[in-house]
mmJSON file of the N, C-alpha and C atoms, coordinates in Angstrom:
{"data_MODEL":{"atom_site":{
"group_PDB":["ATOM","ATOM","ATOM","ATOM","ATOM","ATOM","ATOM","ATOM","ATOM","ATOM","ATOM","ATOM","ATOM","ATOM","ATOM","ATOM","ATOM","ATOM","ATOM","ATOM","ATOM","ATOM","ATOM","ATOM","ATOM","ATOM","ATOM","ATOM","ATOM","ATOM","ATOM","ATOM","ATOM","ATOM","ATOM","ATOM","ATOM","ATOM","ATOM","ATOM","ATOM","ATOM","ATOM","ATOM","ATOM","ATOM","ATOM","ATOM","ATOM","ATOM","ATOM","ATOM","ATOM","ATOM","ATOM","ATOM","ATOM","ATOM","ATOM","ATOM","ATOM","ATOM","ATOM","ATOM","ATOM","ATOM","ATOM","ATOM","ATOM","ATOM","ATOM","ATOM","ATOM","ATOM","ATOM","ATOM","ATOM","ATOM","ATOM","ATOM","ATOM","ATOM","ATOM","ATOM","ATOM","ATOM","ATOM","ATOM","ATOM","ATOM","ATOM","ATOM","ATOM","ATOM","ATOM","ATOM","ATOM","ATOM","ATOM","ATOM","ATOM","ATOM","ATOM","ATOM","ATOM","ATOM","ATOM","ATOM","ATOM","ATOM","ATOM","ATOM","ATOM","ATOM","ATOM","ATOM","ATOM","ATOM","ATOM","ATOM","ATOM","ATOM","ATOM","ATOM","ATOM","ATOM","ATOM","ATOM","ATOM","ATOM","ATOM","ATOM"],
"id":[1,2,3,4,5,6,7,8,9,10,11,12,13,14,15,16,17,18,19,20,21,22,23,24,25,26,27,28,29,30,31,32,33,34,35,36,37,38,39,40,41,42,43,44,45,46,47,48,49,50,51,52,53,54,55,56,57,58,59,60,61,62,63,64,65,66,67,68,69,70,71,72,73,74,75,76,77,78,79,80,81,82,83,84,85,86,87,88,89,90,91,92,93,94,95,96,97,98,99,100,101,102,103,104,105,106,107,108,109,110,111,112,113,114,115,116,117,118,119,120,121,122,123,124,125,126,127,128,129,130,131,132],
"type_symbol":["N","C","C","N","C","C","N","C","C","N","C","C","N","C","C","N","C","C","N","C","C","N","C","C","N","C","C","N","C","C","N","C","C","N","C","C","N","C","C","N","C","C","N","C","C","N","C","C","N","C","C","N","C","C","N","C","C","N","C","C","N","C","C","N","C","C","N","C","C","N","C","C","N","C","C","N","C","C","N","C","C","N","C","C","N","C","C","N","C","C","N","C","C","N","C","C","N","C","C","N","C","C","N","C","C","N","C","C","N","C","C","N","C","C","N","C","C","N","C","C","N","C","C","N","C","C","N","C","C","N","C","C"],
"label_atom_id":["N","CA","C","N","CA","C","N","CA","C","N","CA","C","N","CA","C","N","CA","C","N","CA","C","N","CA","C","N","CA","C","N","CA","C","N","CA","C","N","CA","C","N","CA","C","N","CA","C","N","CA","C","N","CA","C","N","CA","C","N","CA","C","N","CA","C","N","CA","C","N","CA","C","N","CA","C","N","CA","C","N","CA","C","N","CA","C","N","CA","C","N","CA","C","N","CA","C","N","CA","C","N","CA","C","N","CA","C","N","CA","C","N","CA","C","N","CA","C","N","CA","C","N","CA","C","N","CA","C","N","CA","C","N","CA","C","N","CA","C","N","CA","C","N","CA","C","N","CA","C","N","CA","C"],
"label_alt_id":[null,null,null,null,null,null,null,null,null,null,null,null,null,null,null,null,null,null,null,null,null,null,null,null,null,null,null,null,null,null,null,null,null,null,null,null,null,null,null,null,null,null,null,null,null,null,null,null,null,null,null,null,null,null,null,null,null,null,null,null,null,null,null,null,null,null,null,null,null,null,null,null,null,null,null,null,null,null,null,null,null,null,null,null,null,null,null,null,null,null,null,null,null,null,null,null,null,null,null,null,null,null,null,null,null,null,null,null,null,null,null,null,null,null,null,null,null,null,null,null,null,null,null,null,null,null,null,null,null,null,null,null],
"label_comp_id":["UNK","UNK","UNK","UNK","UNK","UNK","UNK","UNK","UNK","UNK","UNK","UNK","UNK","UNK","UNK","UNK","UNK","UNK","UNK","UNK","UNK","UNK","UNK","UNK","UNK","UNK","UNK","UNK","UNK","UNK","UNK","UNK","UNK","UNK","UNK","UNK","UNK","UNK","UNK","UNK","UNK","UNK","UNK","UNK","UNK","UNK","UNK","UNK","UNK","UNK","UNK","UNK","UNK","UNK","UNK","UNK","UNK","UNK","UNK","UNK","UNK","UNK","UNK","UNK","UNK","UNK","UNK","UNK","UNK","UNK","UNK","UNK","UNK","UNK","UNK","UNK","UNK","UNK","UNK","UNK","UNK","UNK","UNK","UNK","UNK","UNK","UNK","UNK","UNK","UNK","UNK","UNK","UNK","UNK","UNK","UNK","UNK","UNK","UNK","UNK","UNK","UNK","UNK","UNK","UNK","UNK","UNK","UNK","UNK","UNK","UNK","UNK","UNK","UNK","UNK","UNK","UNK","UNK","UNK","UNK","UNK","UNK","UNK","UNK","UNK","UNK","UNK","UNK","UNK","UNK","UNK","UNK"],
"label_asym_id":["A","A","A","A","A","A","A","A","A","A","A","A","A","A","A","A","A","A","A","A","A","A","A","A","A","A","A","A","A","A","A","A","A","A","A","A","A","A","A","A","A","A","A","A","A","A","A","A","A","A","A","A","A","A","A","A","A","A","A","A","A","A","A","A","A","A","A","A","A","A","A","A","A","A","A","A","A","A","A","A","A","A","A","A","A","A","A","A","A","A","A","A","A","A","A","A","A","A","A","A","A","A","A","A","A","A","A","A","A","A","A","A","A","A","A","A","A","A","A","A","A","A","A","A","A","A","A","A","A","A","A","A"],
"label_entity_id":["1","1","1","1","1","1","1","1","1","1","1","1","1","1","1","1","1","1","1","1","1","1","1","1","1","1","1","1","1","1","1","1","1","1","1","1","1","1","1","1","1","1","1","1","1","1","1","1","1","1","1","1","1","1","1","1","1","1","1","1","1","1","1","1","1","1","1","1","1","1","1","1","1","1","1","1","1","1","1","1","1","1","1","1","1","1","1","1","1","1","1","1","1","1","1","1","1","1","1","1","1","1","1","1","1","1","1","1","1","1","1","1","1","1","1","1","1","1","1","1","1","1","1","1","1","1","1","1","1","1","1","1"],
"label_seq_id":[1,1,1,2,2,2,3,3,3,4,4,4,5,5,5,6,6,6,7,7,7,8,8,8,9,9,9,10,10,10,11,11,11,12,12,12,13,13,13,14,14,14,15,15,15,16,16,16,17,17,17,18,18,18,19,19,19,20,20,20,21,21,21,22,22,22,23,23,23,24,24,24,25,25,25,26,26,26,27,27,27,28,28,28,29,29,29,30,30,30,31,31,31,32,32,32,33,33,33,34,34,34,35,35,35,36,36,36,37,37,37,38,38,38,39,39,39,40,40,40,41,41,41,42,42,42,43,43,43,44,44,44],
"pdbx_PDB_ins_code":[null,null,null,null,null,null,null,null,null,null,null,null,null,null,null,null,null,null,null,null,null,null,null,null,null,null,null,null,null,null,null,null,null,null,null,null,null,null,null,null,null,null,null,null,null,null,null,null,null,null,null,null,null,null,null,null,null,null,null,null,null,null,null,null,null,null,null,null,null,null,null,null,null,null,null,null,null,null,null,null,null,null,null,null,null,null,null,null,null,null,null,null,null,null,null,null,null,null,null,null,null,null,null,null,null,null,null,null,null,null,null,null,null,null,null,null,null,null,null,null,null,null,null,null,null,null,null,null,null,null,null,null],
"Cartn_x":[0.842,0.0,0.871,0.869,1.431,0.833,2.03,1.202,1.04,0.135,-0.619,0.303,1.285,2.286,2.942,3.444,3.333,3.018,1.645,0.66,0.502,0.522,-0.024,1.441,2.696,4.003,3.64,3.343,3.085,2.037,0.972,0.176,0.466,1.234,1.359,2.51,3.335,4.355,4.094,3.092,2.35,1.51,0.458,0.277,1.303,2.062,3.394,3.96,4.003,4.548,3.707,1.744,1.229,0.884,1.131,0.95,1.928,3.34,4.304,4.154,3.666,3.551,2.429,1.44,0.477,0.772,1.272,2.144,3.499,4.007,5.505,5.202,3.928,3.698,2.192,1.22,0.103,-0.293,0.282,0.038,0.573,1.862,2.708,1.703,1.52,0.43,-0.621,-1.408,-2.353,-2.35,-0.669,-1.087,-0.812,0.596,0.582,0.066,-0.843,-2.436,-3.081,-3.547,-4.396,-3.978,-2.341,-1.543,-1.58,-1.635,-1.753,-3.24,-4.472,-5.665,-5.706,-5.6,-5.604,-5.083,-3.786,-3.083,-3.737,-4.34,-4.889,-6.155,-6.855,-8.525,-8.315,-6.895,-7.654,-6.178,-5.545,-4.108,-3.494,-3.429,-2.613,-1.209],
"Cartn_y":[-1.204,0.0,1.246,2.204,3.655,4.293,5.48,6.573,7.316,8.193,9.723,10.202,10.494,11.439,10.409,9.528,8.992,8.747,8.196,8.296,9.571,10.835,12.214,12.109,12.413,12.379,11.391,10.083,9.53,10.07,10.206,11.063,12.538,13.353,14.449,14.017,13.048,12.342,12.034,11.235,11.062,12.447,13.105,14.286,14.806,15.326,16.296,16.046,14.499,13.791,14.196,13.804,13.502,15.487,15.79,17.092,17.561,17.319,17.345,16.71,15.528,15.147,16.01,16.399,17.154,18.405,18.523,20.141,19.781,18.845,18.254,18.254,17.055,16.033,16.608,17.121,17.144,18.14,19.311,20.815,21.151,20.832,20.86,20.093,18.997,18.124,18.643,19.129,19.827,21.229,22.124,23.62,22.962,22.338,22.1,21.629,20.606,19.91,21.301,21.975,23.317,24.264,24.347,25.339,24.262,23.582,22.39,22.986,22.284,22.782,23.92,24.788,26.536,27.036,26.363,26.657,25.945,24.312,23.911,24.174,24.896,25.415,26.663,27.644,28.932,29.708,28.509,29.264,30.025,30.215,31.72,31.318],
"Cartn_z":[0.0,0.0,0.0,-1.023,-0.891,0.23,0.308,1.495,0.28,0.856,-0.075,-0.905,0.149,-0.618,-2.058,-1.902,-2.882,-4.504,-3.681,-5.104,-5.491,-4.839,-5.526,-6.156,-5.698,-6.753,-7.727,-8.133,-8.967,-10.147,-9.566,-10.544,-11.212,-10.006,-10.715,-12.04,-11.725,-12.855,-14.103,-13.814,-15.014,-15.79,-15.098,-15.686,-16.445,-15.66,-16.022,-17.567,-17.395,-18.711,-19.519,-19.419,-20.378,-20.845,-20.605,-20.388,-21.867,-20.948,-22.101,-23.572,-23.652,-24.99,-25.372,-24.61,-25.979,-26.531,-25.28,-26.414,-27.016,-27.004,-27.757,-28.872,-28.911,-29.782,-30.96,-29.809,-30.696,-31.473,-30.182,-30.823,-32.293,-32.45,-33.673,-34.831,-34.765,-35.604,-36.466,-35.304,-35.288,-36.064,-35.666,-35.925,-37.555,-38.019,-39.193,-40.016,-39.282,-40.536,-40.482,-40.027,-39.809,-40.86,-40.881,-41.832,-43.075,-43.385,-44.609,-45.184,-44.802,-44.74,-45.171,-44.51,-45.069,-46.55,-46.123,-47.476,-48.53,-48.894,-49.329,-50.031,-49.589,-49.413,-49.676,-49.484,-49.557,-50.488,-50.74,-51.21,-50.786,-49.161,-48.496,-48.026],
"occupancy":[1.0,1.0,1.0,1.0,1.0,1.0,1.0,1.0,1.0,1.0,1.0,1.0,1.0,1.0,1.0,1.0,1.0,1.0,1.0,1.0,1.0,1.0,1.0,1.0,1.0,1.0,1.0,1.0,1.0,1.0,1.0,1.0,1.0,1.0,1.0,1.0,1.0,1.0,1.0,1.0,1.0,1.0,1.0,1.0,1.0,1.0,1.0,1.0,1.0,1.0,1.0,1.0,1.0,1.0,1.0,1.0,1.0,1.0,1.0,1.0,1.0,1.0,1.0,1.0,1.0,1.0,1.0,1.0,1.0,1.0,1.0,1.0,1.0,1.0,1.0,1.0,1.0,1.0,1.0,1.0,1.0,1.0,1.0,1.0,1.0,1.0,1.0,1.0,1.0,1.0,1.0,1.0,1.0,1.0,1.0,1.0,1.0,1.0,1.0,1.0,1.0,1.0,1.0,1.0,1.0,1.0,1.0,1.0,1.0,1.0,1.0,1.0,1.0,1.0,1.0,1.0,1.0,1.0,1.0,1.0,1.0,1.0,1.0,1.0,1.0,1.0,1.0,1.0,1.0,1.0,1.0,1.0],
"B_iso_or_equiv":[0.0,0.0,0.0,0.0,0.0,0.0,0.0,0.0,0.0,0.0,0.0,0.0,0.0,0.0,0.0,0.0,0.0,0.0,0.0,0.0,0.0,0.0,0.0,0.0,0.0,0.0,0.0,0.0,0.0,0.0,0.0,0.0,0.0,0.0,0.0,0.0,0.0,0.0,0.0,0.0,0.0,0.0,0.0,0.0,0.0,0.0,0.0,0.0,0.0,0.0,0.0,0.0,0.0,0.0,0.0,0.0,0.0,0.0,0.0,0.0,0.0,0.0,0.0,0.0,0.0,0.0,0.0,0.0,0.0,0.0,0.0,0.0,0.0,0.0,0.0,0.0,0.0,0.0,0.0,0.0,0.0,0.0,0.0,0.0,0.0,0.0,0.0,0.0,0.0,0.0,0.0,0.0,0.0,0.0,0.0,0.0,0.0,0.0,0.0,0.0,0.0,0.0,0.0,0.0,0.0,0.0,0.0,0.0,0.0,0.0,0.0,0.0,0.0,0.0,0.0,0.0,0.0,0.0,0.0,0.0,0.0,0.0,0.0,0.0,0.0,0.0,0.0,0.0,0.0,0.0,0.0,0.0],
"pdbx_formal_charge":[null,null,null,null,null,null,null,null,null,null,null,null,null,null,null,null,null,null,null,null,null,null,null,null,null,null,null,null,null,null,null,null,null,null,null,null,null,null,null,null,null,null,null,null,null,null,null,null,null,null,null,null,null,null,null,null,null,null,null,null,null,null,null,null,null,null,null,null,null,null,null,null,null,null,null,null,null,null,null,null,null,null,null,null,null,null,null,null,null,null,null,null,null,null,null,null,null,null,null,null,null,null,null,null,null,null,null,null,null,null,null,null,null,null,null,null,null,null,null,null,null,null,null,null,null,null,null,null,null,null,null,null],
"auth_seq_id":[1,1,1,2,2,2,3,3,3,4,4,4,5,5,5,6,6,6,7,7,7,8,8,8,9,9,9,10,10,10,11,11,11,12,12,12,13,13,13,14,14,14,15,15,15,16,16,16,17,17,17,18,18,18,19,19,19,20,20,20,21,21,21,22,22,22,23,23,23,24,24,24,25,25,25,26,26,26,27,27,27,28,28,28,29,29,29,30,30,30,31,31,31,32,32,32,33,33,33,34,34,34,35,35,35,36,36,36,37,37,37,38,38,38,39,39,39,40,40,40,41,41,41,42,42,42,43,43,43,44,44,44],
"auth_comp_id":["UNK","UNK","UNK","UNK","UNK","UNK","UNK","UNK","UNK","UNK","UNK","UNK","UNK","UNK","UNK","UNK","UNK","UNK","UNK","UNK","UNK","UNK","UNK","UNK","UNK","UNK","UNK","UNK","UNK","UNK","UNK","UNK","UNK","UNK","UNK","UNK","UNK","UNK","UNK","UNK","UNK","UNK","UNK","UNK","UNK","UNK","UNK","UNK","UNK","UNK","UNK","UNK","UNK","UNK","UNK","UNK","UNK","UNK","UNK","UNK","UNK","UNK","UNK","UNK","UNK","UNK","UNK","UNK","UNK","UNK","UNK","UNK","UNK","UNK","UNK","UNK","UNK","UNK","UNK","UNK","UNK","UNK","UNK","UNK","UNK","UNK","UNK","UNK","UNK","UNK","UNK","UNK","UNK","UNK","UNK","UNK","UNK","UNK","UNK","UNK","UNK","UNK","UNK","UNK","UNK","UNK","UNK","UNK","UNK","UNK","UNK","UNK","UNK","UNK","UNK","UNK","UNK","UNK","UNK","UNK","UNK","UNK","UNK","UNK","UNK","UNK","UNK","UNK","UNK","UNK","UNK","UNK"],
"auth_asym_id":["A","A","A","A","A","A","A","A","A","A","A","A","A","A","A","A","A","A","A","A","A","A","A","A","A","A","A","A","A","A","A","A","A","A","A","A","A","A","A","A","A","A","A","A","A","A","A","A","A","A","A","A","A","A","A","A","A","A","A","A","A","A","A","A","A","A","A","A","A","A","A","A","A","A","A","A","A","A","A","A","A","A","A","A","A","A","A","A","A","A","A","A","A","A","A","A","A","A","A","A","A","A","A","A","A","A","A","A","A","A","A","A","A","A","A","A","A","A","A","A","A","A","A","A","A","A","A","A","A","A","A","A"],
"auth_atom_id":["N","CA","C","N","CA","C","N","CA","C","N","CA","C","N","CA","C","N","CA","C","N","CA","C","N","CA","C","N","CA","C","N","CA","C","N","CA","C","N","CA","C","N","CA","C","N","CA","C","N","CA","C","N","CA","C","N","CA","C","N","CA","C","N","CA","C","N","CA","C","N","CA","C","N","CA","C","N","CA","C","N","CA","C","N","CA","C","N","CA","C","N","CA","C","N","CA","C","N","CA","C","N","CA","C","N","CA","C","N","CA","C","N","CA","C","N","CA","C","N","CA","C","N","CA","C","N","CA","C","N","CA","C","N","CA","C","N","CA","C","N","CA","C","N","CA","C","N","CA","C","N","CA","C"],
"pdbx_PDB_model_num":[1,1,1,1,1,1,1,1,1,1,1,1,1,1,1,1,1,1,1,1,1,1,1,1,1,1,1,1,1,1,1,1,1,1,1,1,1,1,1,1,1,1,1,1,1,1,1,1,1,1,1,1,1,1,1,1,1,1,1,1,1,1,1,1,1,1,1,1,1,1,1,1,1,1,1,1,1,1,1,1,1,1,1,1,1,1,1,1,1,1,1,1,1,1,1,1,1,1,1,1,1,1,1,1,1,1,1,1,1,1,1,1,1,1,1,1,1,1,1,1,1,1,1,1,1,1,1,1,1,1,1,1]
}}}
């Protein structure tokens, strides 16, 4: 069995991480399918 303190460091760990990949990983994805799209559809 963990104590509190523990598990909250564990979770905030994980957050922290998953946190990091969506702005690492998804935002970029995202802004550049978006800038793809645009440019695609509107020629700018």
């Amino acid at each position: 069995m963990l104590g509190m303190n523990e598990t909250i460091e564990f979770f905030a760990d994980k957050v922290f991480f998953i946190s990091l990949f969506f702005t690492g990983v998804l935002c970029p994805t995202i802004f550049t399918g978006w800038n793809y799209l645009v440019t695609q559809e509107w020629g700018l």
